[in-house]
N, C-alpha and C positions, 0 to 999 in steps of 0.2 A: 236259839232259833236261827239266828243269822250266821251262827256257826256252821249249822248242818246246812243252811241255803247254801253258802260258800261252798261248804265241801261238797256237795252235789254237782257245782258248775265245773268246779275241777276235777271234780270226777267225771262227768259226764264227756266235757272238755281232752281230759287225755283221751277216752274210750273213741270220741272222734278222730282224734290225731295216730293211735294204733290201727284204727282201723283202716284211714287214710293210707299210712307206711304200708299194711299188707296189704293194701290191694291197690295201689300204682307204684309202690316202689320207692327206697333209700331218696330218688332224685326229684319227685315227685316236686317237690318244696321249688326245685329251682326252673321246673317247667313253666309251673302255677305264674314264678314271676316275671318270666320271660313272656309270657301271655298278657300281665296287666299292660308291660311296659311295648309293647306293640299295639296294647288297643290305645294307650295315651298317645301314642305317639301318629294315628290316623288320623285319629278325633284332630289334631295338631294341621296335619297335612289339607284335612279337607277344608278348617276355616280357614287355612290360608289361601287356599283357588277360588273357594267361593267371595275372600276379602280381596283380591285382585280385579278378579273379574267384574265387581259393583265397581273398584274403583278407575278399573279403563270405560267403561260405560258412564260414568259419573265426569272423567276429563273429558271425554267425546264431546260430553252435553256443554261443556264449559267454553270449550276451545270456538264451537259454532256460533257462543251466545256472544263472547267478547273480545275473541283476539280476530283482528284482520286477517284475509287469506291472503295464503303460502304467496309468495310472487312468481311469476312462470319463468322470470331470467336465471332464479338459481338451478331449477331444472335444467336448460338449456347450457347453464356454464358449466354443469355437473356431466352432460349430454359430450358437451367440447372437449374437456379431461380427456373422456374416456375416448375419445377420438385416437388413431396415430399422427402421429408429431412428424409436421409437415416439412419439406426440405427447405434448410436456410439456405438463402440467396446471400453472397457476400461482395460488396466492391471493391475491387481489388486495388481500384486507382489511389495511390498517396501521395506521390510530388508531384504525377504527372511526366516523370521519366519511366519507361517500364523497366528498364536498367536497374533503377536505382527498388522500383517497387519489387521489384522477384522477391529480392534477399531479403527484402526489409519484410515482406508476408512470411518469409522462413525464417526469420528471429521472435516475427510473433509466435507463429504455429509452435514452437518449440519453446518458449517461454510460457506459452499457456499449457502445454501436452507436461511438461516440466515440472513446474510452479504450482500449477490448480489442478489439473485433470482426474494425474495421480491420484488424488484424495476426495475430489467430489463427486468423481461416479459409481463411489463407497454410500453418497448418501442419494443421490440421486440421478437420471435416468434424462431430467429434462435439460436442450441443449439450450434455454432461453438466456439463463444465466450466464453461459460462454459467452453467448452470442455478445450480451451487452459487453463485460469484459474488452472482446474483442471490438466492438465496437468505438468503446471508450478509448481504445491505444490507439486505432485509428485514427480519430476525431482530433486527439493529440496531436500525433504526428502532421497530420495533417494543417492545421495550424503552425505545426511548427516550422513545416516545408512552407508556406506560403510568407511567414516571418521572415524566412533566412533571405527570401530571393529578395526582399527588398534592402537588407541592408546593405553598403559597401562596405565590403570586407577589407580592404587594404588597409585602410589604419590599424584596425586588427593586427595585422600577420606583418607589418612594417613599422609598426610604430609598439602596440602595447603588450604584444607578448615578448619586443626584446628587451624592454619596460623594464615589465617582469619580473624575466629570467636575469637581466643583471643587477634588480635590485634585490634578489635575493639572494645572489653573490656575494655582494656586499654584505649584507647582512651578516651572511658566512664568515665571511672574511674580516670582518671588526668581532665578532664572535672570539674568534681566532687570537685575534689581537690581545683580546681584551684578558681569555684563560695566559695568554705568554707573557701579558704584564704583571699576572698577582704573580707566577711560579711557579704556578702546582703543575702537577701532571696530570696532563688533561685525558680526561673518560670520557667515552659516549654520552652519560649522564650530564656530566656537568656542561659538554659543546651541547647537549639539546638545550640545557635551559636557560645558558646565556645566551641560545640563539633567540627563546623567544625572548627575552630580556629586551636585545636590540633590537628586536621587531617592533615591540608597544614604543621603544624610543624613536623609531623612526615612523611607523604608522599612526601613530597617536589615538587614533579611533578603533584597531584593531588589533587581536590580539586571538590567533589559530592555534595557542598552545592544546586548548581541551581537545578540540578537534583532530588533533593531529596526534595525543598519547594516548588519548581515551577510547577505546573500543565503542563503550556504550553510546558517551559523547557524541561520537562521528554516526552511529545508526542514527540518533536522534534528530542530529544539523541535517542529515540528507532525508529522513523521513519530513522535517521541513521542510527543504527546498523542494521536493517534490511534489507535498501539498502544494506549495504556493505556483510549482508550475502546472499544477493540475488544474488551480483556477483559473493561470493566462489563459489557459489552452484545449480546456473543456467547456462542452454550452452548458449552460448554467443548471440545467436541469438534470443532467450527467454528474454532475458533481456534486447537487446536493443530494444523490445518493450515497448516503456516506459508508454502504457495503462495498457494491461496487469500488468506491472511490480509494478504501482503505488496501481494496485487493489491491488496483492500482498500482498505487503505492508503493505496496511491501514487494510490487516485483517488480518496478522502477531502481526502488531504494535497496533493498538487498538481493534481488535477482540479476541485477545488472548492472549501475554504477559502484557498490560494494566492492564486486570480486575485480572491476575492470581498474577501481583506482589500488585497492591492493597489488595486482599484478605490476601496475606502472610504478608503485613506490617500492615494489623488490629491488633493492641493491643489483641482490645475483641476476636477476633480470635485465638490469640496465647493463650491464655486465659484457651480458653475453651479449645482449642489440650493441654495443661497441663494436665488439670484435667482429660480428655477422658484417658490421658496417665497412669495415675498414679491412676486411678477407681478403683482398685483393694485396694488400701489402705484405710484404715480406717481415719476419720477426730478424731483428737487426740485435748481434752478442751484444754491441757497447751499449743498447739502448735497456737489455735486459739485464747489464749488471748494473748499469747505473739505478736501475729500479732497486734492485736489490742491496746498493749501497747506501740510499737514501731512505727506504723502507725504516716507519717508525712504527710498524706493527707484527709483533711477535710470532702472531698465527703468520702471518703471506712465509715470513723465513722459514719459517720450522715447516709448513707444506711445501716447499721448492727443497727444504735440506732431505725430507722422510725420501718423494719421489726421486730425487737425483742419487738418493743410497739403493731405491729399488732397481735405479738403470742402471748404476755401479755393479751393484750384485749379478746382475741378469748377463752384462757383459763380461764378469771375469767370470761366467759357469760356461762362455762358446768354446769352443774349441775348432780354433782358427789357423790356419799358418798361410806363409809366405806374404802376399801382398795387404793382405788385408789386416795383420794381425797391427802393422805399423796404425792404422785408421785407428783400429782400436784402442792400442797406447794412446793414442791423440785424444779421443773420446774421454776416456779414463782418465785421461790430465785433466780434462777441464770438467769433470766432474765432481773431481775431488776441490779443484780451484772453489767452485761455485759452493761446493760443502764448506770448506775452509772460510769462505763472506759471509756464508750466511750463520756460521757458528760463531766467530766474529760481531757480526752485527746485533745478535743473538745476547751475547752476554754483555755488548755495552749496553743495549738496551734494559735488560734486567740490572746491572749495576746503577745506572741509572748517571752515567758519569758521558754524557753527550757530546762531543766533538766537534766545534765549531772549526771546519776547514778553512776559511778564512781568517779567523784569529789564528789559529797553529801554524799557518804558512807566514802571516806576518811576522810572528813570533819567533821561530826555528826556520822554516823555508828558504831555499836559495832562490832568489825572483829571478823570472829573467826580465832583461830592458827593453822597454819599447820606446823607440824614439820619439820624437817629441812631434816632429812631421808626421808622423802615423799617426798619433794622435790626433795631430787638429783633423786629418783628414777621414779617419774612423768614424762613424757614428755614435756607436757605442761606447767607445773612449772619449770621445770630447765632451760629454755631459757629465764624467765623471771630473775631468779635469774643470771641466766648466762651473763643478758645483764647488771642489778644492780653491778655485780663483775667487768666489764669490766671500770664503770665509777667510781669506788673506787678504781681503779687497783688491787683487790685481786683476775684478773683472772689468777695468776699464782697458786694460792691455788686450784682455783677449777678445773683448766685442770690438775694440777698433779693430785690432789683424782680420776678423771678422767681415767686420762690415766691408773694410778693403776689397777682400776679396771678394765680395758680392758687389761691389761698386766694378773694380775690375772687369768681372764678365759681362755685365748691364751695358760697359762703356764699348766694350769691343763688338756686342751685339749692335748698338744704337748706330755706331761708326759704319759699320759693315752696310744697313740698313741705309743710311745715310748716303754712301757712293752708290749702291746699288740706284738707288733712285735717281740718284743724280747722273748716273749712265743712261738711263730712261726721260731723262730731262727735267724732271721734277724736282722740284728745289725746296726745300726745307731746313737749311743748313743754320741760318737763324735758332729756328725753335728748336732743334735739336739740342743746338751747342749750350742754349739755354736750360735746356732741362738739367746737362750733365752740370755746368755751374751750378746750378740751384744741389743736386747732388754732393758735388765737390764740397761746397761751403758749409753744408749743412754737415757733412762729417767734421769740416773743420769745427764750427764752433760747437758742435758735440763732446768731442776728444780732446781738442788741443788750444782752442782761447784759453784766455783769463776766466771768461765766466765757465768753462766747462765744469760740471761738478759730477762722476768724479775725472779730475783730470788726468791726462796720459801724461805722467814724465819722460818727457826727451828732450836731447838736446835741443837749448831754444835757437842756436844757429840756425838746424835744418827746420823748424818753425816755421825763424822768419823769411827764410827761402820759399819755402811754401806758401807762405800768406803772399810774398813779392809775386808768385807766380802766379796766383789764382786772380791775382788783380789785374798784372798785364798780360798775359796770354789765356791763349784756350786750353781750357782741360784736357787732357790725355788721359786712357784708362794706366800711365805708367807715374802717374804725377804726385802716388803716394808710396811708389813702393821702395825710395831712400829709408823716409819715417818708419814703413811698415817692417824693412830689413831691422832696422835698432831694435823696434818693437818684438822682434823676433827674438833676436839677441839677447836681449835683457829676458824674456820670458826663459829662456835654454841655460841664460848663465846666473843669474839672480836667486842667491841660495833660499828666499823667501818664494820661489816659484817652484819651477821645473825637477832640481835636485831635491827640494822638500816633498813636492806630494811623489815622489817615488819613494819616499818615508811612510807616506802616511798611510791610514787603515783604507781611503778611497781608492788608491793603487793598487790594493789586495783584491777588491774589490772589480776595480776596473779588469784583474788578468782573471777572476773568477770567470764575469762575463765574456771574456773573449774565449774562455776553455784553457786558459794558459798556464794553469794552475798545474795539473796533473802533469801535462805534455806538450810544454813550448814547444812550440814549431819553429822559434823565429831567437835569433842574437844579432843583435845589434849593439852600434854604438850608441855615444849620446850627442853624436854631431848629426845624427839623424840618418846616415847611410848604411843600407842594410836591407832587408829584403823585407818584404809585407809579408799578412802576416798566414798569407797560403804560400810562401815560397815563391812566389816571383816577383819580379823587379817592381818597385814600387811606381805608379805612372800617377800623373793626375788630370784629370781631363781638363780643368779650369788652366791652360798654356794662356799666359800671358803673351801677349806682341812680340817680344823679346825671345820667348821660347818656341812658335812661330816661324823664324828665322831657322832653325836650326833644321828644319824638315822643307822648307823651301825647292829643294832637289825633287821634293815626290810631287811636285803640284804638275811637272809635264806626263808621269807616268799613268799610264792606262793601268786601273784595275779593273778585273772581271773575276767573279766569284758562283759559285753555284752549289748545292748539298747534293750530292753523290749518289749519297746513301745513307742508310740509317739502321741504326740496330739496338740492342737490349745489353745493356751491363747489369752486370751483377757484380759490387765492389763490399766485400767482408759482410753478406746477408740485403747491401742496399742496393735495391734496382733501379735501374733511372737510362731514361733511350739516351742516344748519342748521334749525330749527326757529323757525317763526314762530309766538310766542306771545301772544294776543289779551287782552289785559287791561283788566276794568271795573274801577273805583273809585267806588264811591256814598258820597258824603257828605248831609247829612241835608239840603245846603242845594245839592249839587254833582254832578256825573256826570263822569266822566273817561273818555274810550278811548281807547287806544294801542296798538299790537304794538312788541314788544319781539324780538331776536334772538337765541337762543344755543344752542349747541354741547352735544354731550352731554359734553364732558370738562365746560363752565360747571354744570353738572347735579350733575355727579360731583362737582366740589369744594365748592359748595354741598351737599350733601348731609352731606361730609365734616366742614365745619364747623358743621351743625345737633347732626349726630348726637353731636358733641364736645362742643359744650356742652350740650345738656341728651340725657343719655343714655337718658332715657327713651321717647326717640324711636326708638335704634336696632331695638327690638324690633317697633315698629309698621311702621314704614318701609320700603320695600324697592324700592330703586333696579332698573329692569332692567340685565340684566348685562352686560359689556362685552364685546366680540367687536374681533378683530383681526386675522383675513381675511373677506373677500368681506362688507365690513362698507355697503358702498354699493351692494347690489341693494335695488329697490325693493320687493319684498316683505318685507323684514329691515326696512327706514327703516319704513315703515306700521307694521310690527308694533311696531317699539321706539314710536312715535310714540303709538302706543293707550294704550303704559303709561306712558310720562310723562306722560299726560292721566291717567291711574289715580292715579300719583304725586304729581298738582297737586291733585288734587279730595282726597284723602285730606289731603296737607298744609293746604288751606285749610279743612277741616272746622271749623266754628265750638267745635265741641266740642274739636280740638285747639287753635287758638288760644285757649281760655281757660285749658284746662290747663296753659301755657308760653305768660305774656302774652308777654314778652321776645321769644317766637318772630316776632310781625306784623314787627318791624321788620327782621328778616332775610331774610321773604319779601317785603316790602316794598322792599330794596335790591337784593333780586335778580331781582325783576320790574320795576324801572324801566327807564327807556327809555333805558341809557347801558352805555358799555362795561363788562362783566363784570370786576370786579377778584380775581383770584385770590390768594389768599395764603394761606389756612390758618391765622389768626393766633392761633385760639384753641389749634391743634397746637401751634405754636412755645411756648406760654406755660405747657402742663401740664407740669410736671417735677416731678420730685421734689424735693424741701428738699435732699439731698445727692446730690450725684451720684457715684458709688461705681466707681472703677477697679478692673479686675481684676486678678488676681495670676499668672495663668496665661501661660504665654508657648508661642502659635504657631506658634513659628517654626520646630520639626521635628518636628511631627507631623500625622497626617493631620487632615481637616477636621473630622470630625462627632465627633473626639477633644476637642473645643473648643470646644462649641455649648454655650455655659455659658449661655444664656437658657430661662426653664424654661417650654418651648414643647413638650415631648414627647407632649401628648395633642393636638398638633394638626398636622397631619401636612403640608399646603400649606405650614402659616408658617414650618416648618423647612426646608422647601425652599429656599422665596425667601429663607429670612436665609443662607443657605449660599450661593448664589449671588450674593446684591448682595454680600455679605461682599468676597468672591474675586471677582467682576468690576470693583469700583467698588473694591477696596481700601480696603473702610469701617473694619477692626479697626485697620487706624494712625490713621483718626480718632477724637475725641473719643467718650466710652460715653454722652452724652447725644444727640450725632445717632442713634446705633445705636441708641438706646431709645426715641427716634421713630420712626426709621423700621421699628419693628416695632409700635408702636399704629399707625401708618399700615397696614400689611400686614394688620393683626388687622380695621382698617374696611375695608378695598376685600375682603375675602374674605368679610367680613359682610356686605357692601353684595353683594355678584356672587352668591354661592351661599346666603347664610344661615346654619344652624344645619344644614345639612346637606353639610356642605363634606365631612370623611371618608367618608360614604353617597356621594357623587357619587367620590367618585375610586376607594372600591372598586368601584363600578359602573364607572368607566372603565379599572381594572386587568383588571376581567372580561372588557371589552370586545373589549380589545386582547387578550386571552388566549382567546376566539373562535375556535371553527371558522371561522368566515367570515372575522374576520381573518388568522388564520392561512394560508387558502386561500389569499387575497388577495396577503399575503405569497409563500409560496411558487412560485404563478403570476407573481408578478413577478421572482422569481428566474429560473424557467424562460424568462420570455421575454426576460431579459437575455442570458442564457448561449446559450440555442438563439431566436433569432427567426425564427420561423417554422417551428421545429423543424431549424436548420438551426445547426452549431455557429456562434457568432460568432466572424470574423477579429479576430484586434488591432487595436484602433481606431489610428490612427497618433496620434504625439503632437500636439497643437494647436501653431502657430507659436506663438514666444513671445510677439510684439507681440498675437496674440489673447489670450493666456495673462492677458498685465502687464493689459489692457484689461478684463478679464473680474476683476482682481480689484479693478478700480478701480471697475467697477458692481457688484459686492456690496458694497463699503465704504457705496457712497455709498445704496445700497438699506437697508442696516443701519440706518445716521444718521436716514434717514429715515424707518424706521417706530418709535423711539424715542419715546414719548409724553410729551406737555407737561409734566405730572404728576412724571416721574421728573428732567427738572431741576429742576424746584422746589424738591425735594427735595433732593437731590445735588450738584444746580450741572450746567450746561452744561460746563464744561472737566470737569471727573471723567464726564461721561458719556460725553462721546466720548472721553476716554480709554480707558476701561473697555470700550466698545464696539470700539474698535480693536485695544485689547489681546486681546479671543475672541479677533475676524477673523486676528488676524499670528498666534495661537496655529495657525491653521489651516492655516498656509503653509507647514509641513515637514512632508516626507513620515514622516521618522525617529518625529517626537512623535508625527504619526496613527497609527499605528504603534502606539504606544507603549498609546497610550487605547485603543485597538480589543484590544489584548491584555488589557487589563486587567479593557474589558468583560467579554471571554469569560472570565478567570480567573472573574471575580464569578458568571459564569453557571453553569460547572461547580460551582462550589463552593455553589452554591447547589440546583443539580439532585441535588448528591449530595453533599451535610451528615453522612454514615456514613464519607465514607472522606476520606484526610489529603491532601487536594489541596494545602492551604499547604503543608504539607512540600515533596510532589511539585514544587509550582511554583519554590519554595523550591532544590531540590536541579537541576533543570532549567535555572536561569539562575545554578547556582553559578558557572561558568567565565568570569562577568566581568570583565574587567580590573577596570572600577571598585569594585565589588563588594572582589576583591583588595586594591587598594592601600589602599580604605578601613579593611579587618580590619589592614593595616600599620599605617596611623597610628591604627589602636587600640592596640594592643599598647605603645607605648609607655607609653601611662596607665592599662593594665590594669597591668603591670609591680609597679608600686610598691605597689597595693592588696594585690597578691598576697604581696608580699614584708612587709607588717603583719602579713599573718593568719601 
């Protein structure tokens, strides 16, 4: 039964399904379900609008029962949005100079179009964001302008950035020292890292290593110093925007101090500001080969040897004849010479087998002699001999000859002084004669008593002649110079003196610095007659009474002198004006005229030595001043030209040659018709009776901690004793050169400015602290950074053979605007040392660096004196390694102290 029901349903079942197929079709199946799944899918759609629509009716009901109404201001500020964006007003005012405001509004405009603009009106449209920006740099400056006008800058710019700059000479400079004492051969590397070594040794608190190799380091230190001047110098409410603050910031910190100290610590940049500086001078052959003989770096040779093969080449491809081909030859010679040095120099360097010029000439070299009278009266040779005396102990021989001679001139001044007065009626002769007593004896029992220590040996006959004298008569400036002749004597003939240090290594020494090494100028004997050591007759201005006498004849003769004319030499590359001066001499039975030639530096040291010996001159007197750019335009030559006529007619006043007879014969030798003999010999002879070693020691602190000359009310001469100090390495020499050459510093600033030396430099502190220079400034910044208003690309780096080339013509530019004057003084080898030693300080980027940071510490701390920047700078460059290790190697010696108490 269930069988056949079954079979029925599927029977019936298919009979449905056939009939279905033939009468809608094979597809039929897939219509049917394409119909269910549309009707599912309404049914879907319409509960879903009708479950919408109860439930926005259902929040209506909700929103009115409990939540608070909408408030009308977000309308309103929804109203404002949509509003256009109304024109910003901007004040333009910053310091209050519009001078200075122009540029300073087109460093911002261009910092902000630069830095921000670029990228944020990618996100947006509104200008409120600039505005503040702009505001906030403002706000800054503005603060900052109102800070600066109140401080006095002259300490600044007089006293702590020459500070500074020559304590970080030093630093260099024991750096230096310290790689030539282990041996090695010194690298870039290792002169960076013993510099800061000596740095944490002498700053103790600080230590600019991270800052100065580390890239990241240094973003970091300035993204600090920038916050913290964003706080001096923003309202409080500007700054604790920390969006704002942080833009700020990033284009203080790397938009503009970044690239501006990078540019200042380029080598090749300082480089080339030398050369731009000093354009005006002429490039002098002896100055560029001595660069090139002295050159201890491989690149500067091989860039001078490649380029002088390109001008060789270029010159044997012309085709030249008759006059000019000779020029050529000559070119060609000294091209190959200059290949030949520097090929030369080239492989002692690579051998590594270095040539001390001074040991090889002691060793092998034929010296020439310098007499012994040149010496004492040379500068620069008597502090060699004077150091030789000190290590044979015969310096009680030469400070008496010494003193002699400085008692000598003091007596014949005081004398002179003395009648003169007494022709006026005035009477003094008492106190006078007293003083030179009190003189007199104190040299005696200095030199020549029993208690002297150390004593002078001489004969005690002429002693006691001299002790007889000093008791019963009056002193004469002639009353030492029997003693003083032996004293001579014995220094010339006594193989423990004079014969020995012409032995010794200080004599080598002594003709290195006179330049006598390569190319004596000068033979001599040893009796001391011979010629000086520029070829003409040896003279000394310090004439005793006795030598006085011998020029007697010229005291009736009229002299009258006048400069002519003036023009421009050029002697082997060096230019220097010349003055042609016209000179009468009437005698009562005679007439004489001549022109005579000379130089203004011949001016200057004549000057140097009138004003020496009779100091009564320096108050009358007044050299024009020296200038040292654009010092050969022809309106500068005329104008100096009128006052050394000023200077002539004032010196020959009949009325001053009576007051200072002695004077004729000095204007007399220096207006003769013969080469100018320089020497300064009355300098060399004023010393004092003892010369007094300091007790202070240098050698870890900074510089102006150590300026033990009591020069503080004179604010130039502190300068320049800080600087030749630390360029010329004068404190390891003897304290009688240093004591020179600071009465030498104290006449040339007498001689150039007068009695108004501090008036003229707060005048040139004002100067430079000028809205106009300030302008000036500023607009050179802007058109460094935007020229033409346009930001500047990365300059690319210069090739290196440009590079080595470029600093081979600043060396040699340096050497050669060095003035005659300063080796006289110093010596030739210590000046080009000293000059070489700046220039090499200037050829790592790390040290420039270094210096440029220190300026701006100095600066900060000086714009703002109220708040603890040394701490700040102090805790800012805590993370130094050297810094570190050096608090290690304290501890050890702190240790034991600690464990006393």
């Amino acid at each position: 039964m269930l069988a056949e029901t079954s079979l029925s349903i599927w029977g019936w079942g298919s009979l449905v399904v056939v009939l279905f197929l033939v009468t809608f079709g094979p597809f039929a199946i897939f219509y049917f379900a394409f119909y269910i799944l549309c009707f599912v899918g309404g049914c879907f759609v319409v509960t879903l609008l009708f479950g919408k629509t109860n439930s926005e009716k259902y929040l209506e009901q909700c929103e009115h029962s409990f939540l608070p109404p909408t408030s009308v201001g977000i309308f309103k500020c929804t109203e404002e949005m949509k509003c256009e964006a109304r024109p910003i007003k901007i004040d333009r005012r910053l310091t209050g100079a519009n001078i200075i405001d122009e540029p300073l509004q087109q460093v911002i405009q261009f910092s902000l179009r630069d830095y921000v603009q670029y990228w944020y009106y990618t996100l947006s449209d509104d200008e409120s964001f600039l505005l503040e920006i702009r505001q906030a740099l403002q706000n800054a400056l503005i603060q900052f302008s109102t800070r600066s006008k109140e401080i006095d800058w002259q300490p600044y710019f007089t006293t702590r950035l020459v500070d500074d700059f020559a304590t970080h000479l030093r630093v260099f400079r024991k750096a230096q020292q310290r790689i030539t004492e282990k041996d090695d051969q010194m690298t870039a590397e290792d002169l960076v890292d013993t510099f800061f070594e000596v740095e944490v040794e002498m700053e103790k608190e600080v230590c600019r290593d991270l800052v100065c190799t580390s890239p990241k380091d240094e973003e970091g230190f300035l993204r600090d110093l920038c916050e913290v001047l964003l706080y001096l110098l923003l309202p409080p409410g500007d700054f604790q925007n920390k969006i704002m603050r942080y833009f700020v910031r990033e284009i203080l910190a790397r938009g503009i101090l970044l690239p501006l100290i990078n540019q200042l610590s380029d080598p090749d940049y300082i480089n080339q500001y030398v050369i731009w500086m000093i354009r005006d001078s002429n490039c002098n052959y002896e100055a560029f080969m001595n660069v090139l003989k002295l050159s201890d770096n491989a690149g500067e040779l091989e860039a001078v040897r490649d380029k002088a093969g390109e001008e060789l080449q270029y010159l044997r491809s012309l085709d030249t004849a008759g006059d000019d081909i000779n020029t050529i030859k000559n070119q060609i010679n000294s091209l190959l010479y200059v290949i030949k040095v520097c090929d030369s120099r080239i492989q002692r360097l690579q051998s590594g087998k270095e040539i001390d010029t001074v040991k090889l000439a002691a060793n092998f070299g034929k010296l020439c002699t310098v007499p012994l009278d040149n010496i004492l009266v040379d500068n620069v040779a008597l502090q060699f001999f004077m150091d030789y005396m000190q290590q044979t102990g015969g310096q009680a021989h030469l400070f008496f000859w010494m003193t002699v001679e400085g008692y000598r001139v003091t007596a014949q001044q005081q004398l002179e002084v003395l009648l003169s007065r007494q022709r006026d009626g005035k009477h003094q002769t008492n106190q006078t004669k007293g003083l030179l007593r009190a003189a007199a004896v104190g040299i005696y029992e200095q030199y020549l008593s029993e208690k002297a220590s150390p004593r002078v040996n001489i004969d005690d006959t002429l002693v006691a002649k001299l002790a007889e004298t000093l008791n019963n008569e009056d002193p004469t400036p002639e009353i030492f110079d029997d003693i003083q002749r032996k004293v001579y004597e014995l220094m010339l003939r006594n193989e423990r003196f004079y014969p020995s240090f012409k032995q010794n290594a200080l004599y080598v020494r002594m003709l290195a610095e006179l330049d006598m090494l390569k190319d004596p100028s000068f033979r001599g004997s040893d009796d001391g007659e011979g010629e000086s050591f520029n070829g003409s007759p040896t003279s000394s201005i310090n004439l005793s009474l006795d030598d006085l006498s011998n020029v007697s004849s010229q005291d009736s003769a009229q002299l009258h002198a006048c400069i002519s004319d003036t023009g421009v030499c050029n002697d082997h590359g060096k230019t220097y004006a010349l003055y042609a001066i016209t000179v009468h001499r009437r005698n009562p039975t005679s007439e004489e005229i001549w022109k005579t030639y000379r130089r203004y530096s011949d001016f200057h040291d004549f000057h140097m030595r009138i004003t020496e010996q009779f100091e009564n001159l320096a108050s009358i007197l007044k050299l024009p001043g020296k200038k040292t750019f654009n010092n050969m335009d022809r309106e500068f030559l005329e104008k100096r030209k009128k006052d050394l006529n000023a200077y002539l007619q004032l010196l020959l006043n009949p009325e001053m040659m009576k007051a200072s007879p002695a004077l004729a014969h000095c204007v007399y030798d220096f207006l003769e018709n013969k080469a100018y003999s320089k020497g300064k010999g009355d300098f060399a002879r004023k010393v004092p009776p003892l010369v007094q070693k300091t007790d202070s020691d240098p050698e870890h602190c900074r510089v102006a901690a150590q300026l033990d000359d009591n020069v503080d009310d004179n604010i130039p001469l502190r300068i320049m004793l800080l600087l030749m100090d630390e360029i010329f390495d004068l404190k390891e020499r003897n304290q009688w050169l240093r004591r020179n050459i600071k009465n030498l510093l104290q006449q040339l600033i007498r001689a150039t400015y007068g009695d108004t030396i501090n008036r003229k430099i707060v005048d040139h502190v004002d100067w430079m602290t000028s809205p106009e220079q300030v302008a000036d400034a500023v607009k050179r910044f802007r058109d460094a950074f935007w020229p033409n208003g346009i930001l500047a690309e990365t300059v690319p780096r210069r090739d290196k053979a440009i590079r080595m080339r470029t600093r081979v013509a600043g060396k040699t530019k340096l050497l050669e605007i060095m003035p005659d004057e300063l080796r006289h003084i110093i010596g030739a080898e210590t000046t080009r040392k000293g000059i070489l030693r700046v220039f090499e300080m200037f050829q790592h980027t790390q040290l420039n660096k270094r210096m440029v940071y220190v300026f701006l510490e100095g600066f900060l701390e000086t714009l703002f004196p109220q708040y603890k920047f040394l701490e700040l700078f102090s805790k800012l460059h805590s993370r130094s390694e050297q810094m570190q290790r050096y608090k290690q190697r304290l501890q050890p010696t702190q240790a034991p102290s600690l464990q006393k108490r």
